[in-house]
N, C-alpha and C positions, 0 to 999 in steps of 0.2 A: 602296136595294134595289129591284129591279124586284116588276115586280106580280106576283100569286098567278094561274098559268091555270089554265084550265078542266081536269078532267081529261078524257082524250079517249084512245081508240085508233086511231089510222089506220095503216092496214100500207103497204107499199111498194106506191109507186104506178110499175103496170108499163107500159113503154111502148107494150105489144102493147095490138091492140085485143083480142086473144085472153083472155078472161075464164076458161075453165077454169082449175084451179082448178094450185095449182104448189107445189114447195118451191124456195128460193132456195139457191143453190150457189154460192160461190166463193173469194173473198179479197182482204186486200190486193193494191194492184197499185202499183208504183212504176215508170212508164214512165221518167223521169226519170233513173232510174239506168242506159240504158241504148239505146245509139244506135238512130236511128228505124228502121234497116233490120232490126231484132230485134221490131218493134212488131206487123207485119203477121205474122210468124212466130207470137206470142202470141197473135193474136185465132183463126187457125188451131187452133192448139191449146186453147184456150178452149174450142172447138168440138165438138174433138173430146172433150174430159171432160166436155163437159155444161155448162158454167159461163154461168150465167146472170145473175148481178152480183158486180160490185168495188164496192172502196172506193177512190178515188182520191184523189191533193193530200194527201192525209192529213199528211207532212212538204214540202211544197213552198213554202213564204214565198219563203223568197231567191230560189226559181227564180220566182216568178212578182211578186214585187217585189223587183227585184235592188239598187235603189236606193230610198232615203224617196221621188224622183219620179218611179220610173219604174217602167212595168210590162210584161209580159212573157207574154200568155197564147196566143200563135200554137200554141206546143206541147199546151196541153191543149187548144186549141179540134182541132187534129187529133186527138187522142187520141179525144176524146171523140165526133168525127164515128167514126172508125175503130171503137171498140167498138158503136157505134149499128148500125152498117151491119152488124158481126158477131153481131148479136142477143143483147147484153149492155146491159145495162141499168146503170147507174152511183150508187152512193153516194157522192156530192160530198162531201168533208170541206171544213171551213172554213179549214185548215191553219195554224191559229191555236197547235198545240201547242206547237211551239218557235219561239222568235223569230228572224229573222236579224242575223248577226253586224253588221249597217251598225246596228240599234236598238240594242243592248247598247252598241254604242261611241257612239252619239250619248244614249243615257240609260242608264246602270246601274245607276241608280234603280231599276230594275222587276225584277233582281236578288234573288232570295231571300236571307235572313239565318236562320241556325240559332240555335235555344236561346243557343248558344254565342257569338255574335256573329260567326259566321264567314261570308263570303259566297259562296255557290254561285254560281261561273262558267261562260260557256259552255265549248262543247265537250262537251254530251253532247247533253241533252234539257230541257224543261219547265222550263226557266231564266229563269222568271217568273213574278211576285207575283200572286196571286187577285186583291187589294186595290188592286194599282196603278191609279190613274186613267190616268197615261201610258200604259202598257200596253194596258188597256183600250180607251182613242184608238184606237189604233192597230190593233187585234185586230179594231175593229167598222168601223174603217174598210176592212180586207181584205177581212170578209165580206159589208159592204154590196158590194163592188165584184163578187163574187165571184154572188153573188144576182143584184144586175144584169143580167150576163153569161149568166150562163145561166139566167135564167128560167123562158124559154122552148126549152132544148134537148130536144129530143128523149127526148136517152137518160136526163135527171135524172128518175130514182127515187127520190132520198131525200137529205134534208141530214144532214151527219156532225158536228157540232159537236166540232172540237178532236181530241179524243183520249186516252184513260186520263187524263181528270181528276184528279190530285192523286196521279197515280201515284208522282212522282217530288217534287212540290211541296207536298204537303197544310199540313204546318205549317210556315209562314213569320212570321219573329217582329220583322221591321221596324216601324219606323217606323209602313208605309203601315196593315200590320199591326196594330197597336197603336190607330193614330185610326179605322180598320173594326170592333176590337172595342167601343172604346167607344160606336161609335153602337151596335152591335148588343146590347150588355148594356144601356145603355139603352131603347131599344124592348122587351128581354124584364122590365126589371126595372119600371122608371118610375123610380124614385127612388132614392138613395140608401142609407135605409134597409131600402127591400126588398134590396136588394144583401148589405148589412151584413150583413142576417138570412141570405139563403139562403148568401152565404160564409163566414157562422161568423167574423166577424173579431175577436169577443170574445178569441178565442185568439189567441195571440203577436202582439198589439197591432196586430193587422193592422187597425184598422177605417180607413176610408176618410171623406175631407169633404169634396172633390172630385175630378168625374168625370176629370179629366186625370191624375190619381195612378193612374189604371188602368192597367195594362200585361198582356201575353202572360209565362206562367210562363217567361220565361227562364229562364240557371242562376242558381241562389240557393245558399244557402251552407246549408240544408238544404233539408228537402222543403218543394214548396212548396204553398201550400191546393189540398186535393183537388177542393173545385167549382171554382175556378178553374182546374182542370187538367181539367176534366171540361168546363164553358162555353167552354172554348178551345175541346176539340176539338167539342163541336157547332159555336162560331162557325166553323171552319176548315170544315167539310163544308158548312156556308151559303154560305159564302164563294165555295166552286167551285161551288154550287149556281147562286149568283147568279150567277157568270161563264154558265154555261152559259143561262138564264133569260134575259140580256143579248143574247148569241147568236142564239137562236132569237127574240127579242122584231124585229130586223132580218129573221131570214129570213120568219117570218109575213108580216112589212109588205110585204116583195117579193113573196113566192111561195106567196100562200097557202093552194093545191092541196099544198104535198108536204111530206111527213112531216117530223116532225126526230127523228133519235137522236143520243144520244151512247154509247158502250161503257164499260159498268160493270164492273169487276172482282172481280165475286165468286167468290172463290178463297182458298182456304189461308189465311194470317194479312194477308191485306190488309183494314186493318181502318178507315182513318179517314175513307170517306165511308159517310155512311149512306143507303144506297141505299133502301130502305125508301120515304124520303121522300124523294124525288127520283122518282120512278116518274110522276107527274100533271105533273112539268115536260118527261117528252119524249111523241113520240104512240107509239111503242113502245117496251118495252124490249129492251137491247141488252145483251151482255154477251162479256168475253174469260175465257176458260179455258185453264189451264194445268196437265197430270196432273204432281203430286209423286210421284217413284216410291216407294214403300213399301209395307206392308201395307194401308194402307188408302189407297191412290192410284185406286183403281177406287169406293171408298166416297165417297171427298171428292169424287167428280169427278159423281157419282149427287145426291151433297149438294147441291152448290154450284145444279147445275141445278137438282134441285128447289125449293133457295131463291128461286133467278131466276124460275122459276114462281109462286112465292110472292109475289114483290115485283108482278108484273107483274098479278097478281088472277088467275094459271089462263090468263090470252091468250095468244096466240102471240107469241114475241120472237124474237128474231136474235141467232146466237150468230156474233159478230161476229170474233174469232179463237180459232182452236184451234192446233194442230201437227201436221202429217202425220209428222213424227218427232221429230229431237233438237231439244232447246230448246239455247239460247248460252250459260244465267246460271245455271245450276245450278250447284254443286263437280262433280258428275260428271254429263254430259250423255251419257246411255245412247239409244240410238237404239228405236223401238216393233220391238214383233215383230209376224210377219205376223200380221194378222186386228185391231190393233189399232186403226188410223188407224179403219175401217169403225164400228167397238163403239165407240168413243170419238164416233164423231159421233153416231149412230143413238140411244146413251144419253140424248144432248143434244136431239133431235127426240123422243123419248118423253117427256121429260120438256116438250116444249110449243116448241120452237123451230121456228120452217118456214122457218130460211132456217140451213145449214153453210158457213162461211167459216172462211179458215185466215191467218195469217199465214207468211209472202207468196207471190205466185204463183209468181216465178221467185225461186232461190235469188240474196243479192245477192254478188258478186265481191267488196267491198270493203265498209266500213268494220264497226261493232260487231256487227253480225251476219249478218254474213256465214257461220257456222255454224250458225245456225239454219236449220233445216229449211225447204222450200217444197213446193208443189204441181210445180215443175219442177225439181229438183233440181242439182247443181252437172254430176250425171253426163246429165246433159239428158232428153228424154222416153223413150226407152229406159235403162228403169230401173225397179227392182219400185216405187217409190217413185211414180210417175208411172200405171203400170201399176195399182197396186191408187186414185189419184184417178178417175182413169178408168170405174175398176168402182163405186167409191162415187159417180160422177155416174146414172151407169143405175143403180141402186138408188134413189137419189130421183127420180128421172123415175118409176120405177113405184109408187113411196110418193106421187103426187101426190093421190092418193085423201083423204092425213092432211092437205093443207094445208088450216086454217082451223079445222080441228076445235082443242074445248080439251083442256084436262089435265081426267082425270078425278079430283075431288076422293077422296083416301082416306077412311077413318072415324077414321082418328087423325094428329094432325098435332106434330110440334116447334116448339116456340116460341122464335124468334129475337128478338134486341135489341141494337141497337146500343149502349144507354145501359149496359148488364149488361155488357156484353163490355167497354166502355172504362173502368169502373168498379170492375168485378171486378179487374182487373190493375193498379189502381194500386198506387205506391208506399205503405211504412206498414199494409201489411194484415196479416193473420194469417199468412200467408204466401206467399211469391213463388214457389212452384212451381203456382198455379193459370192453366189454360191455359183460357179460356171455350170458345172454340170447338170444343177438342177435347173439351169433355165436352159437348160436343151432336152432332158427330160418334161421337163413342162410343157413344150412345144409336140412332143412325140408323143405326151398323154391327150392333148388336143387333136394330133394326127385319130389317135385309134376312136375318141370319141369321135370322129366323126365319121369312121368307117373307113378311113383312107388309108393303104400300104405308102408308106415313106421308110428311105431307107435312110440309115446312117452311115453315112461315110467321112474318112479322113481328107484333109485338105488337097492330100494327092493324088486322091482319084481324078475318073476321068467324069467332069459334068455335063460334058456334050452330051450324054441322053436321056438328060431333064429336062422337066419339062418348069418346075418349081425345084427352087434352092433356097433353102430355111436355114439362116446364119446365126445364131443369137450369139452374144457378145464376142462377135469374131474380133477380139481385141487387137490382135495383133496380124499387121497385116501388111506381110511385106509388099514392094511395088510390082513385082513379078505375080503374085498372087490377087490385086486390086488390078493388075490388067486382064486375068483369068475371068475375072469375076465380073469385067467392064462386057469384055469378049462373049461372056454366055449372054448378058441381057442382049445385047447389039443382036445376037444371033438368033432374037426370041424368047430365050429362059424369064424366067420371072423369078428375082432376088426379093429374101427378104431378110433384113436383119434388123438388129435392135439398139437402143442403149449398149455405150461402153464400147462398140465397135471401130474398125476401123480407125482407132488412135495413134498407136504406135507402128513402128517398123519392126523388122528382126533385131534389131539391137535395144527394144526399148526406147527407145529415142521415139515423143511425140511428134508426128507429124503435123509442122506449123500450116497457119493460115487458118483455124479452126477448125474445129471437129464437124463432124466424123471423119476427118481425116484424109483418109488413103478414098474416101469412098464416096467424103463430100460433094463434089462435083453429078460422080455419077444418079446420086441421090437426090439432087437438086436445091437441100436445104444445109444449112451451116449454123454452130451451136457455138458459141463463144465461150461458155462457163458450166458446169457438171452443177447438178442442184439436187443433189440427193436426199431423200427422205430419212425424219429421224426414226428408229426402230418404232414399228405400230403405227407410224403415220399413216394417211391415206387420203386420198386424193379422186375426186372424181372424174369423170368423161361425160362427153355429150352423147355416147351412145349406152350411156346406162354404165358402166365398170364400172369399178373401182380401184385406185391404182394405188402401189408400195414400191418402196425400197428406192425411185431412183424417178427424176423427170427432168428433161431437158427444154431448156429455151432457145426453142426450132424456130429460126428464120429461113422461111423459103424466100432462094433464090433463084427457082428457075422457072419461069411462067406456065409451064406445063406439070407442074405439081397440083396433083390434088388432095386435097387434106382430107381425109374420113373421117378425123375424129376429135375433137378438142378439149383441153380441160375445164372444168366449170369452175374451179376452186382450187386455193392454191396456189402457191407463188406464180407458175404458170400460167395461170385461169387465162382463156380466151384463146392462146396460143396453140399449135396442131400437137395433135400427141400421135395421131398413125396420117402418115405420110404414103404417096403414093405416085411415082412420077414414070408415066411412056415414053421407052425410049425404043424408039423401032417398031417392033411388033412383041419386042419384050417389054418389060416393067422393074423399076424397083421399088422397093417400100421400108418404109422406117420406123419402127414403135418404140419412140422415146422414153417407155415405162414396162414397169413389170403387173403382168394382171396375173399370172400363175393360172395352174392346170385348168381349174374350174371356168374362168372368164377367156382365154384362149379359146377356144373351139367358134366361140361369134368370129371372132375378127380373123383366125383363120380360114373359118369357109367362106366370107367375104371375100380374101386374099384369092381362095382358090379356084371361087365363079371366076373371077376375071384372069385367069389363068387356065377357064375351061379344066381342070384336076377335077373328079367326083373320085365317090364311093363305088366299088365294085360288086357290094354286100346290098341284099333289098335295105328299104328303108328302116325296117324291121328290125335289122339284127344292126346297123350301127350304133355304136359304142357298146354295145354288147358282147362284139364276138374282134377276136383279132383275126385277122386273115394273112396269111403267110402261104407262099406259092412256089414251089418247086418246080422245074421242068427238064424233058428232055427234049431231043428231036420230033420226037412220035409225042408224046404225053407232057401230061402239068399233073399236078398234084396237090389241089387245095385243102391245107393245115389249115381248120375252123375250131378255135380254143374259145370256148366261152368264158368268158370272164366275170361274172358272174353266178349266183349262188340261186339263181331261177333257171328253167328250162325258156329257150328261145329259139321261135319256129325259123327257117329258112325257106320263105315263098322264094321260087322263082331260080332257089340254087341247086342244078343237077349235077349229075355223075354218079359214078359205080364205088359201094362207100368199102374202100379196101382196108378199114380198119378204123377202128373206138374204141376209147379210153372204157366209157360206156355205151352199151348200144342203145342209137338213137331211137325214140319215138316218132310213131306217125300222128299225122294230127288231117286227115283227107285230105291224104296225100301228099302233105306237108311234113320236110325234114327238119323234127324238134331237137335239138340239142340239149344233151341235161346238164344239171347245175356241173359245172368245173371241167367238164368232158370237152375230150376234143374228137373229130370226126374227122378223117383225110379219105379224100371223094380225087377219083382217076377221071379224067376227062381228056379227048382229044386236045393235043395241042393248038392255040392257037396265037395267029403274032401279036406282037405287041401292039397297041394303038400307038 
């Protein structure tokens, strides 16, 4: 495994000697698909939107090594003069994501193999092993060359390593596979016996007496051991961790003026790299986002950034792709309405991004997505499509005020975890209708209905300046992390979490004595048995819900617990269903069920009077508008995205409005915000409460 670097942030380094201050605008760019006399036309139009860096090579191997000995770079060495000259500045990818077809056929080796023993062949994408050393050879052999080469260009702003890591490849169960888990569970365990111990192999005769009887959960003829399925997937997120560590360990040694990212994919149910930790191995972070249309597609897309702000510590990241319209890979690929492309970036710059890029510039003619939307559409620049990038480039030219500033921290934050999310949903549980992610989305749909900035952060932040900490099925909770977590309420915070919490340790291993566990105590009640709901069941409360998917039989044991809520019916009925026990000047509380987006918002602002948390927004615009705050020394900068598809007045909220998606209406003297727009208002800074 390569070495552990420093952590560090360095942002895009620009090739202007122009130091004021900027947000970066643009997208992929694939010259390559497209004869040269269309190239010059592109940098024109680049121009004219505003566009101030691409991603370039991002898929180019075969084009730029067409053969194992021969290479090919006269096309990107013009490219790259050509954007330089049109004051675009370039994010060099190492275009190491898919292999070309001349490697596959001279090693197929490097090949992924499924659970199943089935081998993923080219012809799509990312049709190669984390783990392969062959592979590898060859990947670092491109990028050294590639470093080489341009050095010293002009226009290099930034290294791109690869591409959606493990988008397509995460768990791979080879061979190569298999001799990479074993070093790596060695280096985590040491010996044998620790192994034994943390996999529990007392049960179905699984215990182990050499390290070579190790293998990745393939298919097994039942389930197979839960830490084992659980150490895969951390080893698989290592795995690409490492690929990418590998990477950058060659571009350092060349060039070691300019950034490296890679694009993270925090979104929806992509769930098997833990991005968290991976954050200290690039100098910024990067990330691709994709709106899932639904009720909560304007929510998840608020989430997801905020969590990227979360991973990155509050800095400024690069949202590396978005969609000016229809995506390719949906079942039904619906195109945006107006005002959408605008609200959908703008959300992402509130929430701490200074650079809006899309996938891809020009819409492509042929192969898999070729219906996927671009910045230049298939209908060419005259097009609303083209027309409203355009206006989104002069909206960040006058937003350059926000670049550099951070995210302003909230006073209550959601607690994310990769180990919770891949542990909660294993196989053999209480029940297979638990979705991690969406009951922490659920909780953050509650947040914004009620007007309240919460942030989302990973378990390794720092909670000391919270005020409220929202846990929902923090399942997994080692005893280092349940003293984290004792230490904030002691110190005032006010904890809340849910069902399925607090059960296990970092090995899977339940934490005896009753649930919940690692947190029992702190919480003051104890659950002896999981009573989970059958699909579509439901269950009542005494404060009006109605409750699904999961209820616990809560014995309070500590005389200073107070029950809010009970169930009326029900295996349950009579018994607490939201908990709430003073410890100090802090609090924690426990909601033994799921009531999802809609019935959250009662029982969290409940939670949050007694925790003194309001709204920052008039009464008026919450759950209406999301509010997202930037700041610098001197200034803040309030992102006001309405969410909604009505105009909504802002009594009471001032500042100088430095820029809209649309411009807002007055109502005497009242700031209306129109349907989908967002409005960022400059205001003296001032502290935190």
């Amino acid at each position: 495994m390569t070495a552990n670097p420093s952590p560090a942030h360095r942002w895009i380094r620009w090739p202007s000697d122009d130091r004021s201050p900027r947000l970066g605008y643009g997208a992929d760019y694939n010259p390559e698909q497209w004869p040269r006399e269309v190239w010059k036309d592109d940098i024109r139009l680049m121009r004219e939107a505003g566009v101030n860096i691409v991603s370039l090579a991002i898929f180019s191997w075969a084009r730029l090594q067409p053969t194992a000995d021969s290479w090919d770079f006269d096309w990107l060495d013009e490219i790259m003069d050509l954007l330089h000259a049109g004051g675009v500045a370039v994010d060099l990818a190492t275009a190491t994501a898919s292999p070309p077809p001349w490697l596959t056929t001279l090693h197929p080796e490097i090949l992924p193999v499924t659970r199943t023993g089935e081998t993923l062949w080219p012809g799509a994408r990312q049709h190669w092993r984390p783990t392969s050393p062959v592979f590898r050879t060859h990947a670092l052999r491109l990028v050294q060359a590639l470093a080489t080469r341009y050095a010293n260009h002009p226009a290099l702003a930034a290294w791109h390593v690869s591409n959606e890591l493990g988008c397509h490849n995460v768990y791979d169960y080879s061979d190569d596979a298999a001799r990479a888990f074993r070093v790596w569970l060695r280096a985590r365990y040491g010996t044998l016996d620790a192994l034994n111990h943390a996999w529990g192999t007392a049960f179905w005769s699984q215990h182990y007496s050499d390290w070579e009887q190790l293998l990745p959960p393939r298919l097994a003829a039942s389930h197979p051991n839960p830490t084992q399925q659980l150490d895969f997937k951390r080893f698989s997120s290592d795995a690409l961790r490492d690929h990418l560590r590998a990477e950058r360990e060659v571009l350092t040694r060349i060039t070691p003026d300019v950034p490296v990212t890679t694009n993270f994919m925090v979104m929806g149910e992509t769930r098997g790299m833990d991005y968290a930790s991976w954050a200290d191995d690039v100098d910024f972070v990067s990330n691709d986002h994709y709106v899932h249309p639904g009720p909560q597609g304007l929510d998840e897309l608020s989430f997801s950034a905020n969590l990227v702000s979360g991973i990155a510590g509050h800095r400024p990241w690069y949202l590396m792709e978005h969609s000016t319209s229809a995506v390719n890979w949906q079942h039904v690929n619906q195109a945006k309405l107006p005002g959408e492309l605008a609200r959908d970036s703008l959300l992402h710059v509130g929430h701490g991004a200074d650079t809006v890029a899309f996938f891809q510039w020009r819409q492509s003619a042929a192969g898999a997505e070729k219906y996927h939307s671009a910045m230049v559409p298939h209908a060419g620049p005259d097009s609303e499509v083209f027309r409203a990038v355009t206006a989104l480039g002069r909206t960040l030219a006058a937003l350059a005020p926000v670049a550099g500033t951070t995210r302003r921290p909230a006073r209550a934050a959601i607690v994310f975890d990769w180990d919770s999310w891949w542990t909660a949903e294993h196989d053999s549980h209480p029940t297979a209708l638990l979705r991690y992610r969406q009951e922490a989305l659920d909780w953050y749909s509650a947040f914004l209905a009620l007007g309240v900035r919460a942030d989302v952060v990973p378990t390794r932040a720092d909670f000391s300046g919270y005020d409220v900490l929202v846990a929902p099925v923090l399942h997994v909770v080692p005893t280092a992390l349940a003293d984290r977590l004792r230490g904030f309420v002691e110190a005032g915070g006010h904890l809340v979490t849910t069902y399925f919490s607090g059960i296990v340790d970092e090995n899977d291993h339940v934490h005896l004595g009753g649930h919940p566990g690692a947190l029992r105590d702190l919480l003051g009640i104890r659950v002896e048995e999981f009573a989970p709901l059958p699909e579509g069941a439901e269950v009542g409360l005494d404060d009006g819900n109605r409750a699904t998917l999961w209820t616990d039989a809560v014995t309070v044991t500590a005389t200073d617990v107070l029950t809010l809520a009970r169930y009326t019916d029900g295996p349950q009925a009579g018994r607490p269903a939201l908990t709430r026990r003073t410890v100090g000047t802090g609090s924690a509380a426990y909601l033994s069920t799921r009531l999802g987006a809609e019935q959250l918002p009662g029982v969290l602002g409940q939670l949050l009077a007694g925790a003194d948390v309001g709204s920052e927004l008039p009464e008026a615009a919450c759950g209406r508008v999301d509010l997202t705050i930037r700041q610098s020394a001197e200034e803040e900068f309030w992102f006001l995205t309405n969410r909604t598809a009505d105009p909504v007045p802002l009594p009471s909220v001032e500042g100088e409005l430095l820029a809209a998606t649309v411009e807002p209406g007055r109502d005497a003297d009242v700031l209306v915000l129109p349907p989908r727009a967002v409005a960022v208002l400059r205001r003296p800074h001032r502290a935190a409460d």
